[in-house]
C-alpha positions in Angstrom: 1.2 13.9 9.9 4.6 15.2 8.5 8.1 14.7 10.1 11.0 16.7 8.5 14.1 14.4 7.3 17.8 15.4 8.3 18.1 16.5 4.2 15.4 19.1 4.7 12.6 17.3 2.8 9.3 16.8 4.2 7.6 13.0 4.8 4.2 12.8 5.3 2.6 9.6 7.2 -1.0 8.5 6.7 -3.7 5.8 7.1 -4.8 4.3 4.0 -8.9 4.6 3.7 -9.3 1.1 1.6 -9.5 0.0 5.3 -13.3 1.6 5.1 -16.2 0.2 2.9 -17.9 3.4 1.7 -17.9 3.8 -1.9 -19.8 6.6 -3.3 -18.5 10.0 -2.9 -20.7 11.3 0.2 -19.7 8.2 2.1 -15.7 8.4 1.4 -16.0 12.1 2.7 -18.0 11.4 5.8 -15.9 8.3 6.5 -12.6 10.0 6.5 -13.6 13.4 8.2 -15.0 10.9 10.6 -11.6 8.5 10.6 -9.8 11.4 11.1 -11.5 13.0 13.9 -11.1 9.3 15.5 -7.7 9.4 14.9 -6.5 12.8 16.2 -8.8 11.7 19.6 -7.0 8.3 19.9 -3.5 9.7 18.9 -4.0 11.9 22.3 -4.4 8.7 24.6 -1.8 6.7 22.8 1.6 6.3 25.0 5.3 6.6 24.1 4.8 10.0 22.9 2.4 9.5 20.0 1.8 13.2 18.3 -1.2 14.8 19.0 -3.4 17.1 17.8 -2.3 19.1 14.2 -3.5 17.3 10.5 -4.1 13.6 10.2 -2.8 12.3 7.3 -5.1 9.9 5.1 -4.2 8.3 2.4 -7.8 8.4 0.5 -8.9 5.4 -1.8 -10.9 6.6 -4.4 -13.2 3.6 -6.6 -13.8 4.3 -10.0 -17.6 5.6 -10.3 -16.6 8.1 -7.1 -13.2 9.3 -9.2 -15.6 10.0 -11.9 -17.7 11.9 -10.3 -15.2 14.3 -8.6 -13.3 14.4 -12.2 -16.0 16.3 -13.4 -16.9 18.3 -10.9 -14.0 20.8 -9.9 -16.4 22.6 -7.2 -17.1 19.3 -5.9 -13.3 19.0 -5.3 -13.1 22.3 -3.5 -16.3 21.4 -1.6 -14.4 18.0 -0.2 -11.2 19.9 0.1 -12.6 22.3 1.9 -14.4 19.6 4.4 -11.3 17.5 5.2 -9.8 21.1 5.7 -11.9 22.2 8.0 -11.8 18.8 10.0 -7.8 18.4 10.1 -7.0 15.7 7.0 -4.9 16.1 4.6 -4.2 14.1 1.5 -1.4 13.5 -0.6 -1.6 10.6 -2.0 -4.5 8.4 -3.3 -4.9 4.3 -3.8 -6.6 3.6 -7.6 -5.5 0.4 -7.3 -9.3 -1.2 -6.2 -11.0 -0.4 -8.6 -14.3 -1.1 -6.8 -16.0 -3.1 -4.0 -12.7 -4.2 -2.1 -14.7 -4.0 1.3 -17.1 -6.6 -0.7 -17.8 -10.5 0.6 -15.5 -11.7 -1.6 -12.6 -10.4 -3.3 -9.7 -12.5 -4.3 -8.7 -11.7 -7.8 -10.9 -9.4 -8.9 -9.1 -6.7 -7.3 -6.7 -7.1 -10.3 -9.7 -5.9 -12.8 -9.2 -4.2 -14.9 -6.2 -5.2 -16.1 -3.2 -2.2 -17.3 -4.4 -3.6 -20.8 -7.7 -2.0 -20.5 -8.8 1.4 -21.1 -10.9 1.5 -18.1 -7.5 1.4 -15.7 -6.3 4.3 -17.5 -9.1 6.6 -17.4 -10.0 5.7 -13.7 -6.6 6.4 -12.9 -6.2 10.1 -14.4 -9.4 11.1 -12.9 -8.2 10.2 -9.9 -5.2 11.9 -10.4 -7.5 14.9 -11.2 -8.8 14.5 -8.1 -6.0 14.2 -6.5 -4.7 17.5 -7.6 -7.6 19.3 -6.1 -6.5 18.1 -2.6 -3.7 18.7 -2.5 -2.4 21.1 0.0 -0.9 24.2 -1.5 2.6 23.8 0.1 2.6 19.5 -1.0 5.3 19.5 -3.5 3.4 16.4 -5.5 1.0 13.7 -5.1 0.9 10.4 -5.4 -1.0 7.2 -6.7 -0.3 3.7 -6.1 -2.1 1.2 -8.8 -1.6 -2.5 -9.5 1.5 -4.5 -11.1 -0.3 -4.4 -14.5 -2.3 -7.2 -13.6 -2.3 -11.0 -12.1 0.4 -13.2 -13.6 -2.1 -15.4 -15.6 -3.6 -14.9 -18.3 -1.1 -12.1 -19.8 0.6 -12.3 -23.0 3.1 -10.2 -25.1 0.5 -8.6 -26.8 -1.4 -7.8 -23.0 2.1 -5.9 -22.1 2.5 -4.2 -25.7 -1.0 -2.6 -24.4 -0.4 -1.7 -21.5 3.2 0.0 -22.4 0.8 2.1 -24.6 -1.7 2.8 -21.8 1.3 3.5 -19.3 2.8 6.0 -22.2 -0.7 7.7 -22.4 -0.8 7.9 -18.2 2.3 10.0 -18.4 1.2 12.4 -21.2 -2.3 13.2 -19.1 -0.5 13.4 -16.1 1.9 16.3 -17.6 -1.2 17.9 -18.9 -2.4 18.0 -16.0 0.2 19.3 -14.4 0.3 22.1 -17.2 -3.2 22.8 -16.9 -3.3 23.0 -12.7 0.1 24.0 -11.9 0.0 20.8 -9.3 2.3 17.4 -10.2 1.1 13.9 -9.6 3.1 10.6 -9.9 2.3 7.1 -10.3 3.3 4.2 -8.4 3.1 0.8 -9.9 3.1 -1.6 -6.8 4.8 -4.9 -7.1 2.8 -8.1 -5.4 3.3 -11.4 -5.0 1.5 -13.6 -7.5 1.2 -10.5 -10.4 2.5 -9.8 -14.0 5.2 -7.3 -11.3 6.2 -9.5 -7.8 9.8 -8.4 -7.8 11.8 -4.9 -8.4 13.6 -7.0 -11.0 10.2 -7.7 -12.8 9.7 -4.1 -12.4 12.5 -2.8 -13.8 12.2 -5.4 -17.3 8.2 -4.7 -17.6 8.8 -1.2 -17.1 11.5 -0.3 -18.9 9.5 2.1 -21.3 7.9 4.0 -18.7 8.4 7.6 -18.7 10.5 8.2 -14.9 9.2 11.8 -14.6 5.7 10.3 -14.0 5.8 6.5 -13.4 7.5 4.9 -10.6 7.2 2.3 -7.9 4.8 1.9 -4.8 6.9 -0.3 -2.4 4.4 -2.2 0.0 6.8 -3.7 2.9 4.5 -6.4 3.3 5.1 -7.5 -0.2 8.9 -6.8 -0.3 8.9 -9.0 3.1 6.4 -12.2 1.7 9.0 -12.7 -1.1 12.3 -12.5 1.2 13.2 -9.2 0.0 13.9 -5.8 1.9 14.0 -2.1 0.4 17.7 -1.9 0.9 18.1 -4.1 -1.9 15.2 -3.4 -3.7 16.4 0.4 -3.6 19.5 -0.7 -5.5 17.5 -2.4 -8.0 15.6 0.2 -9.0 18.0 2.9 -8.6 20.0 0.4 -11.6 16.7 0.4 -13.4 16.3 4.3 -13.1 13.2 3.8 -11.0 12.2 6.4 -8.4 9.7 5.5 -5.0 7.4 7.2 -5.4 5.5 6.0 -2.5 5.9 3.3 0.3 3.7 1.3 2.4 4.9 0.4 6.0 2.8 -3.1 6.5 3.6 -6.3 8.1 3.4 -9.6 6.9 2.7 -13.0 9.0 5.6 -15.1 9.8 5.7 -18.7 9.9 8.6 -20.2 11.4 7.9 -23.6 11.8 4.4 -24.8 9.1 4.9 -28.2 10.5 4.2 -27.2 13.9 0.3 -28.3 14.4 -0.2 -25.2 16.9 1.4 -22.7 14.2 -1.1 -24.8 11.7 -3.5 -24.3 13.4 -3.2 -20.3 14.8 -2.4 -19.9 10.6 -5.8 -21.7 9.7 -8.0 -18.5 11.8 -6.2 -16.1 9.4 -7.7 -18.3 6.1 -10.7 -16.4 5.2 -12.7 -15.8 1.7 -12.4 -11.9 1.2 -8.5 -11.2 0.6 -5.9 -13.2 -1.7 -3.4 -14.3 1.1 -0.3 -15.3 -1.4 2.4 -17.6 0.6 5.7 -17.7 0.0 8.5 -20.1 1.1 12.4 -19.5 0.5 13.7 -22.8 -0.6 17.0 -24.1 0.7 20.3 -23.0 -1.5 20.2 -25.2 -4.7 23.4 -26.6 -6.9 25.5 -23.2 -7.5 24.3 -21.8 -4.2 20.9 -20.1 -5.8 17.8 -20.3 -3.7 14.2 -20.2 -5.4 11.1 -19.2 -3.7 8.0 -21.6 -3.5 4.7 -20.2 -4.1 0.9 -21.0 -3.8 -1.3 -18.3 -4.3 -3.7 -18.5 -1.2 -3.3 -19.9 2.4 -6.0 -22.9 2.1 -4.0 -23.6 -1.2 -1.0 -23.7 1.0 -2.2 -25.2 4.2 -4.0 -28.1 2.5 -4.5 -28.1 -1.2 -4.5 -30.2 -3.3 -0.5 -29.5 -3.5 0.5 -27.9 -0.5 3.2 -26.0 0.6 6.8 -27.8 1.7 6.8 -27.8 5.8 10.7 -27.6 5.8 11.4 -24.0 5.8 9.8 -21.2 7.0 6.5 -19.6 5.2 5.7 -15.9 4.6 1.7 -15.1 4.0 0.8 -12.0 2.6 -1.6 -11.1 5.3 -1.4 -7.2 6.4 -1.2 -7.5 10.4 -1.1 -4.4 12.6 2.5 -3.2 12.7 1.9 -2.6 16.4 0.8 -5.8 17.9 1.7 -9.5 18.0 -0.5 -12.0 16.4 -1.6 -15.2 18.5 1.3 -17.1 19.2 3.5 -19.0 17.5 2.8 -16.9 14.9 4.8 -13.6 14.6 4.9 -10.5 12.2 7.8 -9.1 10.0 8.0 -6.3 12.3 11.7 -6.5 12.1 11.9 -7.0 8.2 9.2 -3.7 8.4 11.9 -1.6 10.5 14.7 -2.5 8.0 13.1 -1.3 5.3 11.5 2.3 6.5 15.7 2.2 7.8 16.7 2.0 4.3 13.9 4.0 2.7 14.3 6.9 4.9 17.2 6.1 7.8 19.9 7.6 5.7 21.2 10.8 4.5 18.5 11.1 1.9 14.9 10.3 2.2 13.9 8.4 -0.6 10.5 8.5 -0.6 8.3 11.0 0.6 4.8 9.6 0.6 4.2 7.2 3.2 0.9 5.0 3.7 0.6 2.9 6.6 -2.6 -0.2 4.9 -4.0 -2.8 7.1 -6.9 -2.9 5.5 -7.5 -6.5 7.2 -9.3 -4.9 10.3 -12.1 -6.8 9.0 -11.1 -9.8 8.7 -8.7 -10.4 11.1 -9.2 -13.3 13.8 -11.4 -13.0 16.7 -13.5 -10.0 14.6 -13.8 -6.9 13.3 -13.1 -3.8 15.8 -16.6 -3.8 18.2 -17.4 -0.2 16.5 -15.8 3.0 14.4 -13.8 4.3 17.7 -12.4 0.9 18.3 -11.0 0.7 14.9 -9.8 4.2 14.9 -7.7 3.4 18.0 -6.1 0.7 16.2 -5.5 2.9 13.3 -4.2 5.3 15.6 -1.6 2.7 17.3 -0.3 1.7 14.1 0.4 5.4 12.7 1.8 6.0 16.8 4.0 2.7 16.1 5.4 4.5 12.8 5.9 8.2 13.6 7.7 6.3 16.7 10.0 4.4 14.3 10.5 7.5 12.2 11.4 9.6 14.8 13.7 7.1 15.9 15.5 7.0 12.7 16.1 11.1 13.1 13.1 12.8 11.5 11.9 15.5 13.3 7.7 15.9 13.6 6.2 19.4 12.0 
C-alpha cells in the first residue's frame, strides 16, 4: 500500500510477517504470498473505504538461518521477488530483530539474543539487508530494517557498548558496500523498548552517539513510545537534537489501565498474562519535589499484577501488549488508540513526512484473549482491518493513496 504525502514523498503501509510462525525460506514465501492474497480479499469487504485491490504491502521478517540462505543465493532472491511479484506484495522493509523462533512456546527474553555485542547480530543483519536489496522494488527509494536496542538492560557493561559501537561501525561500512556493489540503499533502525540497553529517544541519542546517520537510525514502535508516557512529537524533537533520522515507524497500540486497583480491570488485565511475549508495564509516578515525575517499571505483567513486588495501584498502568489498532479490548480496559493517532499526526500529519516506512505489528494474534484467529482467512481479516484502520488515519491526515 502507498499513499503520497502533501511534500511529494511516497509512504508505504504494511503488515509485519513476525505475526506468522514459518521459519525456513519456502514457508516465509508461501506464508506471505498467502497473507497477502488474504489481505487484498479482506481489504475488498472492509467498510469506510478501505483500498482495494493494487500491492499489499508486507513488512517480511526474516530469521537468521532463512537470511542466510537468501544471502547466498542471489537467484533465489529473484526467484522470491519474482513470486511476491507475481502475487501483489511488495517489500520494503524487513524485521532482523527476532532472531529466531519468535512464534515459539516461549519467548520472553530470548528475543534479545544475540546481543549488538555479538558477531552473530551483525552478520544476520547484513544478509538480511542483502536480502532486502533484492526485493526491493525498482522505483523504492531505500529499504529498511528495524533490529533490537542493542540488547536487554541487564547484563551490559561498558565494555558490552564499546563492542557493539564497533559492530554498529562495521554495519554501516557493509551497508555502503552494499549499496556500491547493487546500486540499492538500505538503512537501519535501532528500535527503542521498554526494559532494554535503548527504552527512551534520550537513551538513544547517548548510546548512539557514534553511529554513522547516513545508515543507522531509529525504528519508532508507537506502542513503545506510548508504554513509557512518551509520543513521537517529542520524541521527533529529541532525535532531530541528536541528529537521528526515522527511519521506520511502527503504528501499534498498547493496553491502557486506568484504574489497576479496580478488581474487574485486574481481572480483564490477568487474560492478557500469558508465557510467550515479555509484556513490560509501566506506571507514570505522580510529580516528585521540583515537579519531575519518574516512571515505575516491572518487566512482565504477573510481575506487575502480583509479584513478589508489584506494581503501585495509584496511577494508571501502561502494558506493553500490541492490541489491534482497530478494536476495543474487553472492557475496562482500553488501547492507546488516541496516543497511536498523535503520533502517525506528528510523524507524518505535517508539512513533511518524516518517515517513510511504515509497519503496522500485532504480532499477538496468537495470544490474544479468547484465542488465536479460528483459521488463516480469519486472521487475515484482522490484519486487513488494522491496515484499513491506518490507511484510514493516513488519509485523514492528507495523504493521498497511489
Amino acid at each position: 500500500m502507498r499513499l503520497r504525502h502533501p511534500d511529494g514523498t511516497v509512504v508505504h503501509l504494511g503488515y509485519g510477517t513476525n505475526v506468522l510462525p514459518a521459519e525456513d525460506v519456502e514457508g516465509l514465501v508461501a506464508q506471505a504470498v498467502g497473507a497477502g492474497e488474504r489481505i487484498r480479499r479482506a481489504l475488498d469487504v472492509v467498510p469506510a473505504g478501505a483500498p482495494t485491490g493494487g500491492v499489499v504491502g508486507l513488512g517480511l521478517w526474516l530469521p537468521a538461518a532463512a537470511a542466510h540462505r537468501l544471502a547466498a543465493d542471489p537467484d533465489g532472491v529473484r526467484r522470491v521477488r519474482s513470486r511476491l511479484t507475481d502475487h501483489g506484495v511488495e517489500v520494503v522493509t524487513v524485521n532482523a530483530f527476532p532472531f529466531a523462533a519468535f512464534q515459539d512456546p516461549v519467548v520472553k527474553h530470548a528475543v534479545y539474543h544475540p546481543t549488538w555485542a555479538a558477531q552473530e547480530r551483525l552478520d544476520f543483519t547484513l544478509a538480511a539487508a542483502r536480502v532486502l536489496a533484492g526485493l526491493l522494488p525498482d522505483d523504492a527509494g531505500h529499504g529498511s530494517i528495524s533490529t533490537l536496542p542493542l540488547a536487554w538492560h541487564t547484563p551490559w557493561s561498558s565494555e558490552d557498548q564499546r563492542v557493539a559501537e564497533g559492530r554498529l561501525a562495521d554495519l554501516s561500512a557493509g551497508l555502503a558496500r552494499l549499496a556500491d556493489e547493487t546500486g540499492r540503499r538500505v538503512v537501519v533502525g535501532i528500535e527503542p523498548e521498554p526494559g532494554c540497553v535503548i527504552e527512551t529517544v534520550e537513551q538513544a541519542a547517548d548510546r548512539l552517539a557514534a553511529v554513522d546517520r547516513e545508515w543507522v537510525g531509529v525504528c519508532l514502535d508507537l506502542c513503545h513510545l506510548a508504554v513509557g508516557f512518551d509520543d513521537a512529537a517529542r520524541a521527533l524533537g529529541e532525535l532531530s537534537a541528536a541528529g537521528l533520522r526515522v527511519v521506520k515507524a511502527q503504528p501499534a497500540s498498547a493496553l491502557v489501565v486506568d484504574d489497576p486497583a479496580d478488581q474487574a480491570s485486574r481481572h480483564a488485565l490477568a487474560s492478557y498474562a500469558e508465557d510467550r511475549f515479555l509484556h513490560q508495564v509501566r506506571q507514570a509516578r505522580p510529580v516528585g519535589v521540583g515537579g519531575v515525575s519518574t516512571v515505575a517499571a516491572r518487566d512482565d505483567l504477573p510481575d506487575a499484577l502480583h509479584g513478589p513486588d508489584p506494581l503501585a495501584t495509584d496511577a494508571p498502568w501502561r502494558v506493553h501488549f500490541h492490541v489491534p489498532v482497530h478494536a476495543d479490548p474487553r472492557p475496562p480496559l482500553r488501547t492507546g488508540r488516541d496516543d497511536l493517532r498523535s503520533s502517525l499526526a506528528a510523524l507524518v500529519g505535517g508539512p513533511a513526512a518524516h518517515v517513510h516506512h511504515l509497519e503496522v505489528e500485532t504480532y499477538t494474534w496468537s495470544v490474544l484473549p479468547g484465542g488465536a484467529p479460528a483459521d488463516d482467512d480469519a486472521l487475515a481479516a484482522g490484519l486487513a482491518a488494522e491496515l484499513a484502520w491506518v490507511h484510514a488515519e493516513l488519509v485523514a491526515l492528507g495523504l493521498d493513496p497511489i
